[in-house]
N, C-alpha and C positions, 0 to 999 in steps of 0.2 A: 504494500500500500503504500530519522525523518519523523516525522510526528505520528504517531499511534493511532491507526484508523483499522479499518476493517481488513487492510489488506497487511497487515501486521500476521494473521495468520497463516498465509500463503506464502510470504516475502520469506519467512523462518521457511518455510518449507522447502522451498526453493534451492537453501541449504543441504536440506536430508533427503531429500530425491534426485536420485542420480537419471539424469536422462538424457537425450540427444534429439536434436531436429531432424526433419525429412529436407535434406539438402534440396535445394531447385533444381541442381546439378542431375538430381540421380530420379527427375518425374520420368513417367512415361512422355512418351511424343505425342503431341499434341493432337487430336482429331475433333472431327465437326459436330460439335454441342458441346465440344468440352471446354472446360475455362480453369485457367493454371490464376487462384491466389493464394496467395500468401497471407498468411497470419501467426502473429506472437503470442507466445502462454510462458505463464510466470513460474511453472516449471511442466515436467512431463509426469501430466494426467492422465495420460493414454488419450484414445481417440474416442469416447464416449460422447464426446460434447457434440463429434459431428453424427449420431445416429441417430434415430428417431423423429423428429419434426423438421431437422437438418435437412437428412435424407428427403423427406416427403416433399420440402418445398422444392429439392432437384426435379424429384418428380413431377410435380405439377408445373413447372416452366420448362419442363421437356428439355432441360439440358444436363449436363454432368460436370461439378466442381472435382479440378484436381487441388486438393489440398497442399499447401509448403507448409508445415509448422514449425516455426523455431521456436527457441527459448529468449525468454529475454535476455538471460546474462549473457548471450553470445550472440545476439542481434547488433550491436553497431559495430562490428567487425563485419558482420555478413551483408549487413544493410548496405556499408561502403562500396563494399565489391559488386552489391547486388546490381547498387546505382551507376557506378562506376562501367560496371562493364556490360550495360545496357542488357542483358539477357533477363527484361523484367517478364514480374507475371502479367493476366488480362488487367489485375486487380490487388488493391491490399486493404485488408478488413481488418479493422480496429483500429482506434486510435493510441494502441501501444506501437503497432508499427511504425506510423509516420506523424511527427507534429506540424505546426505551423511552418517552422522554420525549413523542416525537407520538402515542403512542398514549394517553398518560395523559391528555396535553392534550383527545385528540379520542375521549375514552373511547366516548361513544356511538355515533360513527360505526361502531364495529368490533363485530359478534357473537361472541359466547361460542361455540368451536366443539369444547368436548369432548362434547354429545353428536352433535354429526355425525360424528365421529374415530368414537364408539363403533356407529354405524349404516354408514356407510360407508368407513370404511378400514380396511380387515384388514391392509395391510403395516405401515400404521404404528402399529396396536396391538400386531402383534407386536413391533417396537422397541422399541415403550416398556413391553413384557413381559423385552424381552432383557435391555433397556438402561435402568435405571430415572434414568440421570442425562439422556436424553431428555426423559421427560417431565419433572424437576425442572426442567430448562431451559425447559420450554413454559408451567408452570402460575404464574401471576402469583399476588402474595400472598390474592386475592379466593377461591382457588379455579379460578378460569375458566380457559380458554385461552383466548387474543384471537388467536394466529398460530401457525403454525408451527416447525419447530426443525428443526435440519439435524446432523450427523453427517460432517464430509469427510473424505472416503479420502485415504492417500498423505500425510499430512502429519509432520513431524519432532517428536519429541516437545520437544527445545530449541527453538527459534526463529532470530534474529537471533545473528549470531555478531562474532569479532574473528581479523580476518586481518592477517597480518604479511608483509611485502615481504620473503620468501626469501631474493630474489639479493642484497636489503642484506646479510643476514646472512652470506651467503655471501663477498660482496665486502669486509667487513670479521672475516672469520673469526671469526664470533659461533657460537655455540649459542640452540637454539631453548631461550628464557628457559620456566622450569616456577614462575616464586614472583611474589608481585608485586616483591618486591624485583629480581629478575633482570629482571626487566619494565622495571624503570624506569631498572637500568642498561643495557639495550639501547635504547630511547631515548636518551638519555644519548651513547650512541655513536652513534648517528644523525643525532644536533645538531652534535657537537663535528669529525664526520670526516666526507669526502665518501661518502656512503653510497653515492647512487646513481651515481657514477665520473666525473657529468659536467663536473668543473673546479673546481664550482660549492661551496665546501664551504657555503652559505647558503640553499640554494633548499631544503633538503629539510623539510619536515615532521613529526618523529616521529608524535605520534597527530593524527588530525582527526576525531574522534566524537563522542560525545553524553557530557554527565558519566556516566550511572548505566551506561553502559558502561564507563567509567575506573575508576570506583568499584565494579563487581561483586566483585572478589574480597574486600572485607569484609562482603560478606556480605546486600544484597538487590537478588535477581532481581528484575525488572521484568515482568510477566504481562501475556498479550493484552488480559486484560480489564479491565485499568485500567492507569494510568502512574503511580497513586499508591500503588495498596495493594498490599500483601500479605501473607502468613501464615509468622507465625515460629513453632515450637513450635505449631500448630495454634491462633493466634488474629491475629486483622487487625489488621495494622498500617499505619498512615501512612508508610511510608518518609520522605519526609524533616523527621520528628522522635524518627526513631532513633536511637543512639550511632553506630550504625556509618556511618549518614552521614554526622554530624559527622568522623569521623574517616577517612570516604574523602575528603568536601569536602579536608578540611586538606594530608591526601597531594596532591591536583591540585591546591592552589594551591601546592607546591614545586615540583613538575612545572612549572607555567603559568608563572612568575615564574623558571626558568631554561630556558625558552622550549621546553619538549618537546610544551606542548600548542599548536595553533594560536591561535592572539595575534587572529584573528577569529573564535573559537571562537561568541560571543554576538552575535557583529556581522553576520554574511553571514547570506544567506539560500541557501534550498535548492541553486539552481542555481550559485550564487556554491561551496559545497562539495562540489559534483558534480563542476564544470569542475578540479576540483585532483585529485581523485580520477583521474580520465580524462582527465589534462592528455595533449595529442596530444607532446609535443617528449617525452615519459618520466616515469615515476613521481616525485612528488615529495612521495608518502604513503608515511610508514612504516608506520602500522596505521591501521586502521578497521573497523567493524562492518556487516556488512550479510547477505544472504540468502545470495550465493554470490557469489564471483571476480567471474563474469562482469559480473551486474548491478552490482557495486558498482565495480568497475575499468577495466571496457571495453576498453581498448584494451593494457592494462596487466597484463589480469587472470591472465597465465601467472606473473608474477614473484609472486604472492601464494598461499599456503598459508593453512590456517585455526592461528590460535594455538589451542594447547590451553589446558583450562581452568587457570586459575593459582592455584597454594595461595594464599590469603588467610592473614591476620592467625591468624586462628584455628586452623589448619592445614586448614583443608575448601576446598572448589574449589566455583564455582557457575557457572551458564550460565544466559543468559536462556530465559524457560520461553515463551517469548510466539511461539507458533504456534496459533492457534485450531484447534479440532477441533470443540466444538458451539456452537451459536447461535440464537436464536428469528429473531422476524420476519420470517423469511424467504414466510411468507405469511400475507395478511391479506384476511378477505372484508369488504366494507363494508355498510350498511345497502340500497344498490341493488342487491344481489344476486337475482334475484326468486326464485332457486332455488340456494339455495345447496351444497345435498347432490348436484347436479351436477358444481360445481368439487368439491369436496372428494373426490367419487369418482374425477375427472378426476386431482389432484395426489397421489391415492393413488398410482398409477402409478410416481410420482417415487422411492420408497421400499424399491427394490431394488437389488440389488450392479449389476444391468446397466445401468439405467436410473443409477445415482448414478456411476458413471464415463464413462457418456456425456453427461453434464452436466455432467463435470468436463474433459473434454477431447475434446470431441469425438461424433460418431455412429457406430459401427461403419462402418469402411471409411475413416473422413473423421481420425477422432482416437484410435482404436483399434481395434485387431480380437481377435475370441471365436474362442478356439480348443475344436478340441472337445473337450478336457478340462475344456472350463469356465476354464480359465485365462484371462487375459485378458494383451494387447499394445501399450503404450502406443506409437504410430508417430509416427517420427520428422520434427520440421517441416520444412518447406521448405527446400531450403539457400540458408544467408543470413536465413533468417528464426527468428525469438528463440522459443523452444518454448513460452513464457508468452503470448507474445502471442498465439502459435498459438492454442493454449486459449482463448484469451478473443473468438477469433473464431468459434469453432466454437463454442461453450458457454457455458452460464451462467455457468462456472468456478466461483467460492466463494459463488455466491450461488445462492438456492432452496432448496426442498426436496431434502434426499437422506439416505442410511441404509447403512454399512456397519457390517458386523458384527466378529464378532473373527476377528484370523488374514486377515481380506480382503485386506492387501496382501501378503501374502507370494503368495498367486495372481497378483500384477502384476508383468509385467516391463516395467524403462523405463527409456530411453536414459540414459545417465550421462559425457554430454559436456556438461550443463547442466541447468539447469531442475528439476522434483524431481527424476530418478535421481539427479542429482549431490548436491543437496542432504540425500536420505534417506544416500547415505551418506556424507558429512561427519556427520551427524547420530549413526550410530553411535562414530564418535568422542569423542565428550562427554554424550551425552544420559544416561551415567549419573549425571552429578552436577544434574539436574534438580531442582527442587523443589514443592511446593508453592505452588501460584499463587492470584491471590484468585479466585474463582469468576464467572460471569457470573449474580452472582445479580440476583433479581428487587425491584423497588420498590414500593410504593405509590403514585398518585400524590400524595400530601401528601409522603410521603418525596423521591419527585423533585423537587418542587417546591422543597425544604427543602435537599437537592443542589444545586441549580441555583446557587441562590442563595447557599450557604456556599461552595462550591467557586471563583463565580469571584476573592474575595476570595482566598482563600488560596491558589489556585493562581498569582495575582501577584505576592502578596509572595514567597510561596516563591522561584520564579522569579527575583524581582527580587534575594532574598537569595543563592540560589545563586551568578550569574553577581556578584555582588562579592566574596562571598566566594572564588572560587577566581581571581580575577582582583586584589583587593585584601590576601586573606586576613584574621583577626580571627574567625571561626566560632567560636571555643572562648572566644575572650573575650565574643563578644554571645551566646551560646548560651541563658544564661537568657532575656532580654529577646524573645527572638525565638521561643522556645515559649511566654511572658504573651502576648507580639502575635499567636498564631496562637490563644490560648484567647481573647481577645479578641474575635477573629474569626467566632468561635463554632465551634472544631476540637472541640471537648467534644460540642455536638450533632454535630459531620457524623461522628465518631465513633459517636457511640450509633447512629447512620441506620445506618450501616455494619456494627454489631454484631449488630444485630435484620436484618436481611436475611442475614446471611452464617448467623446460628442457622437461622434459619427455610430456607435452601437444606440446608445440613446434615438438620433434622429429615425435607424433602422423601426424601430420599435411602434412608430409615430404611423 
């Protein structure tokens, strides 16, 4: 799924399953109905995902998909060569395969497909008639479509959350803290006394998360669609050259420097704050931020509740907004297409409530079943086996074309011992202090290019000034110096890039 989200379960897996892609190199030769795409999976689930409802949509558009699947962890090596040495497929599905910026790169490779949308797909003009942030999401600044856009059911309107270790509080007769202030004397108490009862009064950990999770209750949410911007009063901003960053930074470097935050906050990597999190001998995290209990705590994950949201500075409560719901790329035809109003009739298919929840989890019978109200039942995985991963062997899961409408998940019933049920409803617990988040708007490509290039500067020093400041602290005294070194940088243009696409998503809308 880097911040703790749903795909935290899969991402570790990724690790423990050994697998290999079906090189493009080694397809059969091409023949007539048949169509060579490619598509990325976050590790090797076998081939279940293309059986069942897969299959039947080949059959009913009377043609035959030859599947490539790579892995991700060895997708931008192969993607290079793929690009590189022109030997593409008709197509590429998902938007793990190709972002914004390959398509910009590889503009010519890919056809303009809004007049084939307008000839053959009636599902998904109707969408993008229902749902007009559909197509804003598909139409790049040129006018054109170059891919697809998707719509996932089921998803929580908050994102990533922050769960607190109960039985501490419990064990040291605390109340579940509602301010940040109460916040950081419940840490506070988790450093100073043995929380977790076991002798130990050293081993425990208060928080182990990510700063802009420590820092949310002054005030900005962090969105799927970027880690740096977002919209305050209806205009984009750069989070961290806001006040309220400065002045969360300053809060966590009290925190860090009376040792509430973990002391290898900047220094471990993923697995290094996994193994603390799901230490096997007993919890020795008091808070951290992730999708749900389970994937974030494992063996642990009964002693942990989700923190509510906590009044900030200002008296408002915020939660991170960062759960995607729409997304392009998710299909793209290439210039080897010989017929390309075939696929595009083909993926039509993709863009109905039955079809977009048996993509999301499964095939009727296999990952869900259609009751005859039309209702639909999300079924339960395997026992012993993780309900996400379940999904991601049956199904596309979050990738591909799909299309719900409104009111669709309240037709879904799903198990709520993990996985989304559990998640949608932790979800109604906080999801009303949501925010506005930056949009997944669309670029140029001179704009990307002009991205690329501004961003990686200033995503380093930020970076680099973040993790001293809250480990050295001085924020408020270098504060000037360090918005000249980011205008320097050139934050003024990556700014203006940012302005002129987020108008122009807005005017799309209109």
């Amino acid at each position: 799924m880097k911040k703790m989200n749903i795909l935290l379960s899969f991402t570790l897996a990724a690790g423990l399953i050994a697998g290999c892609s079906k090189d493009s190199s080694s397809s059969a030769p091409k023949e007539d109905g048949t169509y060579k795409i490619a598509t990325v999976r976050w590790s090797d689930w076998g081939d279940d995902f293309l059986k069942g409802f897969v299959e039947e949509t080949e059959k009913e558009a009377g043609i035959s998909i030859d599947w490539d699947t790579y892995l991700n962890s060895e997708w931008g090596d192969k993607k290079s060569l793929l690009m590189a040495g022109g030997d593409l497929p008709d197509a590429f599905w998902g938007s793990l395969t190709l972002g914004d910026a390959d398509i910009a790169k590889n503009s010519g490779v890919f056809i303009p497909l809004e007049d084939l949308i307008e000839e053959n797909m009636p599902n998904l003009k109707a969408a993008f008639d229902e749902d007009p942030a559909l197509r804003a999401m598909a139409t790049s600044p040129d006018g054109h479509i170059y891919s697809l856009p998707k719509k996932l059911p089921l998803r929580p309107i908050a994102g990533n959350a922050l769960f607190i270790n109960q039985k501490w509080l419990d064990n040291l007769n605390l109340p579940m803290p509602d301010t940040y202030q109460e916040f950081y004397d419940v840490l506070k108490a988790f450093k100073e006394k043995d929380a977790n009862g076991n002798g130990n009064p050293n081993d425990e950990i208060p928080y182990q998360g990510d700063v802009m999770g420590y820092i949310l209750p002054f005030g900005l949410p962090k969105g799927s669609y970027s880690t740096s911007m977002t919209v305050i009063d209806g205009k984009p901003v750069y989070m961290p050259t806001d006040e309220s960053y400065l002045k969360g930074i300053e809060w966590m470097h009290k925190a860090y420097v009376e040792g509430l935050i973990d002391q290898e906050l900047f220094t471990q990597d993923d697995s290094m704050a996994e193994a603390k999190r799901k230490n096997e001998e007993g919890s020795i995290v008091g808070v951290s931020s992730g999708w749900t209990p389970d994937a974030t705590f494992g063996p642990n994950a009964r002693e942990y509740v989700q923190l509510p949201a906590l009044e900030g500075p200002d008296g408002e409560r915020y939660v991170m907004t960062d759960a995607p719901i729409y997304a392009r790329n998710e299909f793209m035809i290439t210039t080897k297409a010989e017929n390309p109003a075939d696929l595009m009739k083909w993926a039509d298919q993709f863009y109905t409530e039955d079809a977009s929840i048996q993509t999301f989890y499964g095939s009727f019978g296999i990952g869900v079943e259609k009751e005859e109200d039309g209702t639909y039942k999300v079924l339960e995985a395997p026992e012993g086996e993780s309900a996400d991963i379940f999904a991601w062997v049956n199904s596309f899961r979050d990738f591909g074309p799909k299309y719900v409408g409104e009111g669709f998940n309240e037709k879904v019933t799903l198990p709520t011992n993990g996985g989304d049920g559990l998640k949608l409803q932790l979800d109604k617990e906080i999801n009303q202090y949501a925010r506005e988040q930056f949009p997944n708007v669309s670029y140029t490509a001179e704009e990307m290019n002009r991205l690329n290039a501004l961003s990686t500067d200033l995503t380093t020093y930020v970076e680099s000034m973040q993790s001293k400041w809250v480990v050295e602290g001085g924020a408020t005294k270098e504060w000037d110096s360090y918005i000249a070194q980011l205008k320097q940088m050139g934050y003024d243009e990556y700014m203006e890039i940012q302005n002129k696409a987020f108008d122009r998503y807005q005017k799309s809308l209109q």
